[in-house]
Backbone as a chain_set.jsonl record, in Angstrom:
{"seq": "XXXXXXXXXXXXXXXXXXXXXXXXXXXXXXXXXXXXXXXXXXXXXXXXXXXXXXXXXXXXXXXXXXXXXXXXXXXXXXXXXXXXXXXXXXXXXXXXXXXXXXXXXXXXXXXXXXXXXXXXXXXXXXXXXXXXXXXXXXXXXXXXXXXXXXXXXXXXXXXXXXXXXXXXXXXXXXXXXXXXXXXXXXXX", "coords": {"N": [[0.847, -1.173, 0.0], [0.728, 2.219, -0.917], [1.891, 4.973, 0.72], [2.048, 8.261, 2.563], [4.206, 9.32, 4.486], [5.146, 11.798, 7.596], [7.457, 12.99, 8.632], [9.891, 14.111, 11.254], [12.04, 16.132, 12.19], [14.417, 16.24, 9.766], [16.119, 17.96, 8.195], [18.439, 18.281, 5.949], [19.699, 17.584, 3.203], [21.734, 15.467, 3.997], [20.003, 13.928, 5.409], [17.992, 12.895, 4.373], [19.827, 11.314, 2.896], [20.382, 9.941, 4.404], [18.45, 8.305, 4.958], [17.515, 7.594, 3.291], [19.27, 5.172, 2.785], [19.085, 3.403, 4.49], [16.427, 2.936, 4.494], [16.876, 1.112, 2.227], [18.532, -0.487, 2.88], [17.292, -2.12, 5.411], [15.352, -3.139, 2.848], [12.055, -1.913, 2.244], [10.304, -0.074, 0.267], [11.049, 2.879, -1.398], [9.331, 5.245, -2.313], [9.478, 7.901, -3.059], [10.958, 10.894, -1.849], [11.583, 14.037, 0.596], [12.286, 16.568, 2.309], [11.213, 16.089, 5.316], [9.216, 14.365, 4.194], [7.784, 11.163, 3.711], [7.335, 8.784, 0.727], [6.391, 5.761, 0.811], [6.168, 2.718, -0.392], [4.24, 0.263, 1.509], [3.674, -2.277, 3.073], [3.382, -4.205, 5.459], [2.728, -4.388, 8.96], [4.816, -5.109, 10.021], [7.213, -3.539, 8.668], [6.523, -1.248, 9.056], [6.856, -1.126, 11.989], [9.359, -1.39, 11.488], [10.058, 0.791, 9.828], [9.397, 3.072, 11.801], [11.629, 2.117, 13.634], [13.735, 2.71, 12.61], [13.627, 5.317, 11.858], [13.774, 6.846, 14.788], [16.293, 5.161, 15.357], [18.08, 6.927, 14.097], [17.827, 9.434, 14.952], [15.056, 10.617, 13.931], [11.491, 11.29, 13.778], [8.412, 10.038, 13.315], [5.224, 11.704, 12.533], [2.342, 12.528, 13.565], [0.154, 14.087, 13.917], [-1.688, 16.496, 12.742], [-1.22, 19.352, 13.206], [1.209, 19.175, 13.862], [2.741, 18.279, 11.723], [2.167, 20.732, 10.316], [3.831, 23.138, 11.31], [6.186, 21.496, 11.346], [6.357, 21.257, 8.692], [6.569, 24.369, 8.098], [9.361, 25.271, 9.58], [10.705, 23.203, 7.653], [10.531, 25.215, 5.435], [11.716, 27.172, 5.664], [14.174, 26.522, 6.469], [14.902, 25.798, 4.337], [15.208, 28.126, 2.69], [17.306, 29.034, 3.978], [19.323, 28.136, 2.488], [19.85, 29.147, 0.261], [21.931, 31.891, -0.686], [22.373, 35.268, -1.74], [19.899, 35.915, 0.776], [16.561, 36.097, 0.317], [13.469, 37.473, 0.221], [10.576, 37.977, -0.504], [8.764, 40.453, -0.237], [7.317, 39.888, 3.22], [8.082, 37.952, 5.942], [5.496, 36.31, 6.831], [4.187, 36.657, 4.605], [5.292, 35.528, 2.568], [5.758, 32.404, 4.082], [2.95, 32.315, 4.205], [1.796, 32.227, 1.498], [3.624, 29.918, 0.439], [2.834, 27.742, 2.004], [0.15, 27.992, 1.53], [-2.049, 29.013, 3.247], [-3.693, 30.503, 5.523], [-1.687, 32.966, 7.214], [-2.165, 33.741, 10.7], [-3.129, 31.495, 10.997], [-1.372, 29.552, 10.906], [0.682, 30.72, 11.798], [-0.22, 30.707, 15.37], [-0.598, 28.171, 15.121], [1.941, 27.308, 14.763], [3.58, 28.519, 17.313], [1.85, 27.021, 19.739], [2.267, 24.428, 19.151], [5.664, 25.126, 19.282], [6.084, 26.302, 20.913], [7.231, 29.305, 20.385], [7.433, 31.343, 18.807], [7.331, 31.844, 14.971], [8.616, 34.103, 14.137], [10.849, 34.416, 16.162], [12.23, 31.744, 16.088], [12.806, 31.89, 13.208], [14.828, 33.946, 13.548], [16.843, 32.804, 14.738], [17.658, 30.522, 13.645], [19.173, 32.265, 11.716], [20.759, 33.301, 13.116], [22.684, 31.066, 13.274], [22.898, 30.362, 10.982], [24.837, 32.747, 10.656], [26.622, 32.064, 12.498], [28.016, 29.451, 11.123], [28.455, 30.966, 8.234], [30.484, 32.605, 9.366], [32.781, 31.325, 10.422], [33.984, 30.497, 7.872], [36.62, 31.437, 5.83], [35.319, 32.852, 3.9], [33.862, 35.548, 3.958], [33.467, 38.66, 5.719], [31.87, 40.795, 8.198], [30.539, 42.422, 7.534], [29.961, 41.714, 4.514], [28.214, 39.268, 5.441], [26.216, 40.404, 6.881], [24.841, 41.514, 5.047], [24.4, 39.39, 3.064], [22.221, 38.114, 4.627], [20.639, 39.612, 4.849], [20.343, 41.541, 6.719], [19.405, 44.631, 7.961], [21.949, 46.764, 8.533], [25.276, 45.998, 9.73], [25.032, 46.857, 12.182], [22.941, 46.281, 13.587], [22.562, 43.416, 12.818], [25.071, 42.595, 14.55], [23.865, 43.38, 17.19], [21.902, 41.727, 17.096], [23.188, 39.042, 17.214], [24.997, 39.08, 19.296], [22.518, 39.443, 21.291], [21.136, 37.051, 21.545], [23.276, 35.31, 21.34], [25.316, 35.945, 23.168], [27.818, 36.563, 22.805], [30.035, 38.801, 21.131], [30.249, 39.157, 17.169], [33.128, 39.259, 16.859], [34.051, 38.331, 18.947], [32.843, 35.857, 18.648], [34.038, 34.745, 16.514], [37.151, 34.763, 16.9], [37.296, 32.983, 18.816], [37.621, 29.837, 20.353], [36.711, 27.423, 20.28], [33.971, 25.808, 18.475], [30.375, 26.807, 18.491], [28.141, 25.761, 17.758], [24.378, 24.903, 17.13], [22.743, 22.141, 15.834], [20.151, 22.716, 13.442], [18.142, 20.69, 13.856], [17.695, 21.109, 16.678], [16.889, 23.176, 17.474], [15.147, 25.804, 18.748]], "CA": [[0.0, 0.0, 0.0], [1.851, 3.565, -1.026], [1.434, 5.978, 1.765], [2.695, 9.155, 3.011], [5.209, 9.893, 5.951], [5.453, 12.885, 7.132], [9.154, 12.75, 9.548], [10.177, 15.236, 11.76], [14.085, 16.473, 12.517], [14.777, 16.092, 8.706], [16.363, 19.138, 8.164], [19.243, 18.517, 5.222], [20.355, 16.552, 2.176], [22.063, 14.065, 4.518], [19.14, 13.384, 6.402], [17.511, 12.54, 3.263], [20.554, 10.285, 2.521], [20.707, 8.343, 5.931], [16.907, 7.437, 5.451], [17.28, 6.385, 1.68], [20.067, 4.072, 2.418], [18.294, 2.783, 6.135], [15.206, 2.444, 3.784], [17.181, -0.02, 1.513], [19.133, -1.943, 3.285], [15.435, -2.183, 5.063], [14.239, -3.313, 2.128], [11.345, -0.901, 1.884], [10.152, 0.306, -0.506], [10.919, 4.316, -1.081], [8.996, 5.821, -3.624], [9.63, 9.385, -3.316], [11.901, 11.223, -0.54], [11.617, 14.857, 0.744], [12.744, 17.066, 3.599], [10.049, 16.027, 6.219], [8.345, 13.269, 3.621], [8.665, 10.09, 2.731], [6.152, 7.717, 0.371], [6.915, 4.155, 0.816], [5.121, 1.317, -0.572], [4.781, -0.345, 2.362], [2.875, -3.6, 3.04], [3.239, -4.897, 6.711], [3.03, -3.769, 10.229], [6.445, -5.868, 10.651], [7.722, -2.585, 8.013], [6.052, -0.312, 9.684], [7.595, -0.961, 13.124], [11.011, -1.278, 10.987], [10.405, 2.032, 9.385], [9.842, 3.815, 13.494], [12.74, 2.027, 14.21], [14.994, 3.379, 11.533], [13.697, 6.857, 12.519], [14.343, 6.799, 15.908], [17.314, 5.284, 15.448], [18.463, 7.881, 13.482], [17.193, 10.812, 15.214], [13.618, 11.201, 13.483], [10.467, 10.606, 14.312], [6.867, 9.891, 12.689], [4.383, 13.056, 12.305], [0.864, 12.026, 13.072], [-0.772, 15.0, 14.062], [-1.907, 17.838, 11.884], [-0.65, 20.612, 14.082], [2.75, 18.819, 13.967], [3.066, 17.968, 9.962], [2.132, 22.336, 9.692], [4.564, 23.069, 12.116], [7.617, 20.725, 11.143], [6.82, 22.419, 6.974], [7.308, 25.729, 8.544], [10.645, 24.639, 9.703], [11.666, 22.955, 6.163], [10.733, 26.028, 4.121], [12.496, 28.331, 6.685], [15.369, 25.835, 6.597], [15.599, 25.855, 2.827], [15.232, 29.332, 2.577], [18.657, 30.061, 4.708], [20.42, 27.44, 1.951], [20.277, 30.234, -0.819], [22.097, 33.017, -0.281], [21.554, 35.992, -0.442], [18.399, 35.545, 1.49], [15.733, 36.952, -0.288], [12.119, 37.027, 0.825], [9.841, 39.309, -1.707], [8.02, 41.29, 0.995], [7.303, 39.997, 4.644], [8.333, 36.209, 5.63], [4.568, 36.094, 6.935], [3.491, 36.383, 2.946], [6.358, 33.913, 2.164], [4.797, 31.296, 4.308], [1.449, 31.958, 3.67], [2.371, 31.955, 0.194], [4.297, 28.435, 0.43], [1.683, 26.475, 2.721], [-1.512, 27.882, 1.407], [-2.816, 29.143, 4.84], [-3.467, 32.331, 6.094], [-0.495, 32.941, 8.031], [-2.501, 33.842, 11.399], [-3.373, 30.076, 11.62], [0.139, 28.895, 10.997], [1.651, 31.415, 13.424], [-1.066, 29.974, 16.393], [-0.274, 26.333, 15.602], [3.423, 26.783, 15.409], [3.866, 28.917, 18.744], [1.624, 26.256, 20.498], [4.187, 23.577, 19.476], [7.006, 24.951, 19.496], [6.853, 27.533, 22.726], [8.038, 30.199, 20.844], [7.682, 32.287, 17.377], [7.828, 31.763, 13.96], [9.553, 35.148, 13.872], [11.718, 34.405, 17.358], [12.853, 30.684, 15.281], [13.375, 32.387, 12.3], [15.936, 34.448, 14.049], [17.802, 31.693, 15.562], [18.169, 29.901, 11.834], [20.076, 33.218, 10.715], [21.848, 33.16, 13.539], [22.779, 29.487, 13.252], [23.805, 31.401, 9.446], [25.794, 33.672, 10.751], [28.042, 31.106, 12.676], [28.548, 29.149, 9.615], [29.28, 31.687, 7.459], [32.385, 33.181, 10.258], [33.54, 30.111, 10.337], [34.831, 30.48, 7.291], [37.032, 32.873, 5.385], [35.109, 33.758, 2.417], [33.236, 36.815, 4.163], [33.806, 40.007, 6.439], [30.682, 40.811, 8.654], [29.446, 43.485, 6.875], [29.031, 40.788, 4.069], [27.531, 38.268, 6.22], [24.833, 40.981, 7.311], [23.814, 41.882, 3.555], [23.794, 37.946, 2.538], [21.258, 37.349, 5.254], [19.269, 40.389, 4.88], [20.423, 42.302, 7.735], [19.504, 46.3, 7.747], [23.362, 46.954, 8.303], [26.12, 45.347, 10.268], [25.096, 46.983, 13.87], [21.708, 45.153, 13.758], [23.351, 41.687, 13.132], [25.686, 42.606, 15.276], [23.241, 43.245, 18.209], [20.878, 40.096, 17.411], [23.9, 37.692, 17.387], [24.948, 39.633, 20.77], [21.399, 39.236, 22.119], [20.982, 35.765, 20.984], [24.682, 34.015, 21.986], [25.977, 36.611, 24.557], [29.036, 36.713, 22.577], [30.453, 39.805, 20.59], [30.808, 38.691, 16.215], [34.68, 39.045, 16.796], [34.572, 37.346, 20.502], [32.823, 34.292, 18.263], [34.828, 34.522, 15.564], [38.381, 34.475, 17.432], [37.328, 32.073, 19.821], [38.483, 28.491, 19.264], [35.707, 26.677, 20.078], [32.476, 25.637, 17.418], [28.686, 26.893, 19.353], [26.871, 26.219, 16.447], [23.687, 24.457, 17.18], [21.991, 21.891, 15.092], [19.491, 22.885, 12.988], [16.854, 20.169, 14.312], [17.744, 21.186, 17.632], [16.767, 24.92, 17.31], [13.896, 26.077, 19.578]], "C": [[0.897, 1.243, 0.0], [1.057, 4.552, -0.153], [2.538, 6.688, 1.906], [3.163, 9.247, 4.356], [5.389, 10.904, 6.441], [7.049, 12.77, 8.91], [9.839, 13.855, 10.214], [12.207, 15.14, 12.203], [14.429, 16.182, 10.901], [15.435, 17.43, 7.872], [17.846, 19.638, 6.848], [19.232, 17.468, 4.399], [21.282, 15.412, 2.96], [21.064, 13.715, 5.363], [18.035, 12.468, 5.27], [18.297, 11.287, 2.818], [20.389, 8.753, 3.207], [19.329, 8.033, 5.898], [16.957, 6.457, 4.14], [18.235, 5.246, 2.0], [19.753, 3.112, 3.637], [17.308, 1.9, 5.097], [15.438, 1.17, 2.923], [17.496, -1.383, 1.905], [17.948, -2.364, 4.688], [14.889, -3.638, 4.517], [12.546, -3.139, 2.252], [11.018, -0.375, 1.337], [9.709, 2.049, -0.741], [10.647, 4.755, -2.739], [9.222, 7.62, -3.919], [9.945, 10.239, -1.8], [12.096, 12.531, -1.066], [11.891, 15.63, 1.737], [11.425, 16.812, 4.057], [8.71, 15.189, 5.576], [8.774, 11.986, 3.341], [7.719, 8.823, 2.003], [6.97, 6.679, 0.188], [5.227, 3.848, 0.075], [5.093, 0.353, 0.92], [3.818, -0.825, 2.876], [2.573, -3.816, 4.72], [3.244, -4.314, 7.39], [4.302, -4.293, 10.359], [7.184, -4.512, 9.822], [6.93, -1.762, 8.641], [6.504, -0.236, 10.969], [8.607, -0.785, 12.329], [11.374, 0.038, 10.597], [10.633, 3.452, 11.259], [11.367, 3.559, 13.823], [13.732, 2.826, 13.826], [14.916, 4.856, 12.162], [13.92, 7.402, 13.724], [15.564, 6.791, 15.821], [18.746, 6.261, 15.247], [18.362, 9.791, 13.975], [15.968, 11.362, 14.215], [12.578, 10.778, 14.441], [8.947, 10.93, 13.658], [5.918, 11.152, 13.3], [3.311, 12.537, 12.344], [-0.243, 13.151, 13.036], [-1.087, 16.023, 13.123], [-0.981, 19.003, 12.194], [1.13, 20.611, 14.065], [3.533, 18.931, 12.3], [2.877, 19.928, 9.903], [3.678, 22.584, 10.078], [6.3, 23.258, 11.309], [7.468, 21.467, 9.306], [7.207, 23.635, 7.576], [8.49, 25.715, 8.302], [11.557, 24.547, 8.751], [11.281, 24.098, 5.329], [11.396, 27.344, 4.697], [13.95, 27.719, 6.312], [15.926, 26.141, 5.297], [15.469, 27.177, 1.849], [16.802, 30.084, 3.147], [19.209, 29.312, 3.634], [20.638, 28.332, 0.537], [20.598, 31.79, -0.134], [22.727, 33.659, -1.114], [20.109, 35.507, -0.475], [17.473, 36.675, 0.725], [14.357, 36.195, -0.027], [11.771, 38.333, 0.181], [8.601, 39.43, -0.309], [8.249, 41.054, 2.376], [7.352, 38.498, 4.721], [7.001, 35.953, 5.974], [4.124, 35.826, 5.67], [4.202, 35.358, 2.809], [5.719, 32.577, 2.713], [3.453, 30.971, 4.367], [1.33, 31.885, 2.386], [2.144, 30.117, -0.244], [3.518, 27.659, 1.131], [0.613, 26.88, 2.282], [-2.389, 28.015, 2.558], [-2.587, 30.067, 4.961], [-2.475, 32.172, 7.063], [-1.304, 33.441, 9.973], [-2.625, 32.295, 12.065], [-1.976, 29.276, 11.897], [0.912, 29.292, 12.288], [1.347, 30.976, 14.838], [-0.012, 28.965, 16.602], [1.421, 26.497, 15.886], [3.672, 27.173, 17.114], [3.317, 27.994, 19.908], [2.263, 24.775, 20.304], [5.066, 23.603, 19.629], [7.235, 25.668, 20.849], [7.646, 28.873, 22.211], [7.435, 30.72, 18.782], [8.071, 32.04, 16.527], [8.898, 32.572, 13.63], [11.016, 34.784, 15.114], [12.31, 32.586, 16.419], [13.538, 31.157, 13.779], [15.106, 33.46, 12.669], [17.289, 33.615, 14.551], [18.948, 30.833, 14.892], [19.411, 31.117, 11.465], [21.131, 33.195, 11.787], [22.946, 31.958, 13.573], [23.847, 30.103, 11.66], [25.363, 32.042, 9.469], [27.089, 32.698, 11.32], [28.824, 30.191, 11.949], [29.188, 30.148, 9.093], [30.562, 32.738, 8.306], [33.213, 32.218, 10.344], [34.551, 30.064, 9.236], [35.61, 31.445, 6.354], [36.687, 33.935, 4.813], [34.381, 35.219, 2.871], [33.425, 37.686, 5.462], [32.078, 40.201, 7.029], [29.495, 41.516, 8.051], [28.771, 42.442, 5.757], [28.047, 39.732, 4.568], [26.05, 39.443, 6.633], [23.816, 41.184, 5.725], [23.425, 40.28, 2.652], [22.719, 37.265, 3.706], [20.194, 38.659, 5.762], [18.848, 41.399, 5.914], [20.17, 43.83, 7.161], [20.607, 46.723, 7.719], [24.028, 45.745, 9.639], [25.962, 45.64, 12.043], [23.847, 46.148, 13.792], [21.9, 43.489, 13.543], [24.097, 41.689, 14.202], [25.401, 42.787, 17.088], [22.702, 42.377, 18.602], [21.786, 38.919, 17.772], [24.292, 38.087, 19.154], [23.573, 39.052, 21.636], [21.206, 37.415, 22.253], [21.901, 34.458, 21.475], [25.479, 34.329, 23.134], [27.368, 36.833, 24.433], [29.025, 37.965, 21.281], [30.299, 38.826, 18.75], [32.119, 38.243, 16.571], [35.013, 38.225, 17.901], [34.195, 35.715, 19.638], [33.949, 33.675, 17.336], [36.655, 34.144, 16.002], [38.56, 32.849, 18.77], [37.465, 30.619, 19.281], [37.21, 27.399, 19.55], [34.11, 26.305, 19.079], [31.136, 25.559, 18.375], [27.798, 26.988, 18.097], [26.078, 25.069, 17.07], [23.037, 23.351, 15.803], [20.531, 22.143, 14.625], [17.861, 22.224, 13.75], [16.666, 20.308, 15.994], [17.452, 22.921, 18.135], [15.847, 25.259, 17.816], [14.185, 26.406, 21.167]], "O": [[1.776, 1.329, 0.858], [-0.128, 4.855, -0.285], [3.676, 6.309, 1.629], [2.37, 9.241, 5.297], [6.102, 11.495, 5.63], [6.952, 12.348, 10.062], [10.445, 14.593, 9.437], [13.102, 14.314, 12.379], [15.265, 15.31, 11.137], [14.946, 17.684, 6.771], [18.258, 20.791, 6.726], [18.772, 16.401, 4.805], [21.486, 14.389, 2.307], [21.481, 12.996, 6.27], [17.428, 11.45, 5.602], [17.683, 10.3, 2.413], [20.32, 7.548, 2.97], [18.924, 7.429, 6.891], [16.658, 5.279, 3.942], [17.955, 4.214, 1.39], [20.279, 1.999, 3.625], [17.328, 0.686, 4.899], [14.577, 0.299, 2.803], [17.172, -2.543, 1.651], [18.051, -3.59, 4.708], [14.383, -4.629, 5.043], [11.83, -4.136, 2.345], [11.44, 0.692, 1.783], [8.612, 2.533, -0.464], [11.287, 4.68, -3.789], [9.074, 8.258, -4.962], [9.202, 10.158, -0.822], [12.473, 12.785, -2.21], [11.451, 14.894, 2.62], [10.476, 17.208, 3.38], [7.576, 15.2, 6.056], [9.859, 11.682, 2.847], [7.392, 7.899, 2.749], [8.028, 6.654, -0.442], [4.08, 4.289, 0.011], [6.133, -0.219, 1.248], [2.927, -0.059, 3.243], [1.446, -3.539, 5.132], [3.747, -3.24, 7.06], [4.977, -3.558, 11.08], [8.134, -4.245, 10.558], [6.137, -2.298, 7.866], [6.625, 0.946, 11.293], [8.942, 0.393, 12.446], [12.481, 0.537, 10.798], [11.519, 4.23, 11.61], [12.173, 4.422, 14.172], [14.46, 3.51, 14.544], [15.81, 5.438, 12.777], [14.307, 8.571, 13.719], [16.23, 7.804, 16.03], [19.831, 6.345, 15.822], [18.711, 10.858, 13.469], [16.016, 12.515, 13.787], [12.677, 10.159, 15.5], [8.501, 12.075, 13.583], [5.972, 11.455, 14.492], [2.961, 11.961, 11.314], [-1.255, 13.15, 12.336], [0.012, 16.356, 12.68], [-0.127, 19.455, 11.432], [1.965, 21.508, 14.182], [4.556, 19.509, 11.932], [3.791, 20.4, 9.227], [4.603, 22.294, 9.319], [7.071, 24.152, 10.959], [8.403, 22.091, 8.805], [8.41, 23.885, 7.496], [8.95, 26.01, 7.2], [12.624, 25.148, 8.622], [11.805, 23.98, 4.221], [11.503, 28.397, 4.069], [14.814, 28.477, 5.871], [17.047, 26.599, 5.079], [15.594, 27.225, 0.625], [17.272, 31.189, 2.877], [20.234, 29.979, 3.497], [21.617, 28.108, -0.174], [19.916, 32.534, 0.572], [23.726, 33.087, -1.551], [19.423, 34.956, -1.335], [17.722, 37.876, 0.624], [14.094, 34.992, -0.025], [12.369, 39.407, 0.242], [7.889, 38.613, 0.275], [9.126, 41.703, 2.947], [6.836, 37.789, 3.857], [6.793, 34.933, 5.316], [3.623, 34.713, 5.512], [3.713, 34.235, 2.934], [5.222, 31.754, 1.945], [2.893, 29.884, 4.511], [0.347, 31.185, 2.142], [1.284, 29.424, -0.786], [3.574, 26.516, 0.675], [-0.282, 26.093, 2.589], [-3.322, 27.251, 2.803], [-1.547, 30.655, 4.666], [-2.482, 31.148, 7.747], [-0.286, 33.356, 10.66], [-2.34, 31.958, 13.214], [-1.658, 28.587, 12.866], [1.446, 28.716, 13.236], [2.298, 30.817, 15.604], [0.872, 28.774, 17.438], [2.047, 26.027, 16.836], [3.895, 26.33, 17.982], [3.953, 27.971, 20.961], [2.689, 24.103, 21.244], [5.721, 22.644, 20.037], [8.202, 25.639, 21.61], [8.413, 29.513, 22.93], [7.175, 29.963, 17.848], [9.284, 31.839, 16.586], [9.904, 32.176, 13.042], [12.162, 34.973, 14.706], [13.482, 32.896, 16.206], [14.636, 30.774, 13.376], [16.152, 33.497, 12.022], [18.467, 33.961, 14.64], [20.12, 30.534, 15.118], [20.479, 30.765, 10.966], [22.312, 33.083, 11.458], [24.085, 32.196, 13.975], [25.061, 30.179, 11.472], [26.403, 31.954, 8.816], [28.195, 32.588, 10.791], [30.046, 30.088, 12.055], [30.375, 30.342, 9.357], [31.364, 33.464, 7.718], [34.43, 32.4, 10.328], [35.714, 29.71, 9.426], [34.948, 32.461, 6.143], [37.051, 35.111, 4.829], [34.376, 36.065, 1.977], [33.557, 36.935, 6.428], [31.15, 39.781, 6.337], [28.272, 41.386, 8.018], [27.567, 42.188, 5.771], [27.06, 39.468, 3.882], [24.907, 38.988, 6.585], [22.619, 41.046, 5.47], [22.496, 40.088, 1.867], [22.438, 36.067, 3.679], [19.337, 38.697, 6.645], [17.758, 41.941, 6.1], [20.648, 44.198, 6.087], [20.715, 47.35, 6.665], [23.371, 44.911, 10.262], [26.498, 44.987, 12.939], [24.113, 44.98, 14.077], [21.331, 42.59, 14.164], [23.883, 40.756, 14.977], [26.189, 42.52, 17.995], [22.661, 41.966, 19.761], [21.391, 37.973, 18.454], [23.872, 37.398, 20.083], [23.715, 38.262, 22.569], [21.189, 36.834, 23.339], [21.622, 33.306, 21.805], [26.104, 33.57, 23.874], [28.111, 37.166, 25.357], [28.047, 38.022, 20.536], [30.225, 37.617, 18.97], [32.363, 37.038, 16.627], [36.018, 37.514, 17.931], [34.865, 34.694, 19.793], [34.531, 32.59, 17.371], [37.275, 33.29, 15.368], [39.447, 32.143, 19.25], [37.432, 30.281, 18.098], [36.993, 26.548, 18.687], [33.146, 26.967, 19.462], [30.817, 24.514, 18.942], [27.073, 27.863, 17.623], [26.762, 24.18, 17.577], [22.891, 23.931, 14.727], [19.654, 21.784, 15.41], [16.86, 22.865, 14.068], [15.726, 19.769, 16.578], [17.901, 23.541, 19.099], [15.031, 24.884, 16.975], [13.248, 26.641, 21.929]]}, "num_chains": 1, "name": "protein.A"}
């Protein structure tokens, strides 16, 4: 029987990987694989515990609720919105995701804040900052660029939110020898 999955913590192209190759060696049948989807063919309850397992094992886990499947899309079109850069959002990210889910954004904003504990806009912030420590990490950009590839008003307003946000200065993160970057599915 081909059914839909919907999989929460799925948050990159290797998460996508480590399920297709779980799913195989499995044997499972994966008909079509997406950040936070996954249609199997899939026959038995004995594959159906196997598929929980895999996701667990892995750090996922099965989406049954409505409120949860909105939610966890939020998430992936937020997520795959920081992977082009520059960040560009044609008006207000409220239109953007009411846009991209087909929902008035009032309902979305509700359901997420009562799962997640906290703001589409206050998560969205967290992602760029999550951005910003990536992109210091590595050479190719100067802060000022890092504020205009993620859509910052100028370089003191990044430079306050990452302050507010990590409690550390840009240059205190950037010199410091240790990596505080957060995972993505761990962001809330």
């Amino acid at each position: 029987m081909v059914k839909d999955f919907h999989i929460k913590n799925m948050v990159c192209d290797r998460c996508i990987k480590v399920l297709e190759d779980e799913l195989f060696k499995a044997n499972i049948s994966l008909l079509d694989i997406e950040l936070g989807r996954l249609r199997l063919n899939i026959n038995e309850k004995e594959q159906l515990n196997k598929l929980i397992e895999i996701l667990e094992r892995n750090g996922f886990a099965l989406i049954t609720s409505t409120e949860d499947k909105l939610t966890e899309k939020v998430k992936i079109e937020l997520i795959k919105l920081m992977d082009e850069l520059p960040l560009k959002i044609d008006g207000k990210l409220s239109d953007f995701l009411a846009n991209k889910l087909q929902r008035d954004y009032s309902k979305i904003s509700k359901m997420f804040s009562i799962t997640e504990g906290i703001t589409i806009e206050k998560y969205f912030i967290k992602l760029r900052i999550e951005k910003v420590k990536e992109l210091i990490q590595t050479p190719d950009y100067n802060f000022t660029e890092i504020s205009q590839l993620l859509d910052y008003s100028n370089v003191n307003h990044l430079s306050k939110q990452f302050k507010s946000e990590t409690g550390m200065s840009l240059s205190d993160y950037k010199d410091g020898q240790k990596n505080f970057r957060n995972p993505l599915d761990k962001i809330v």
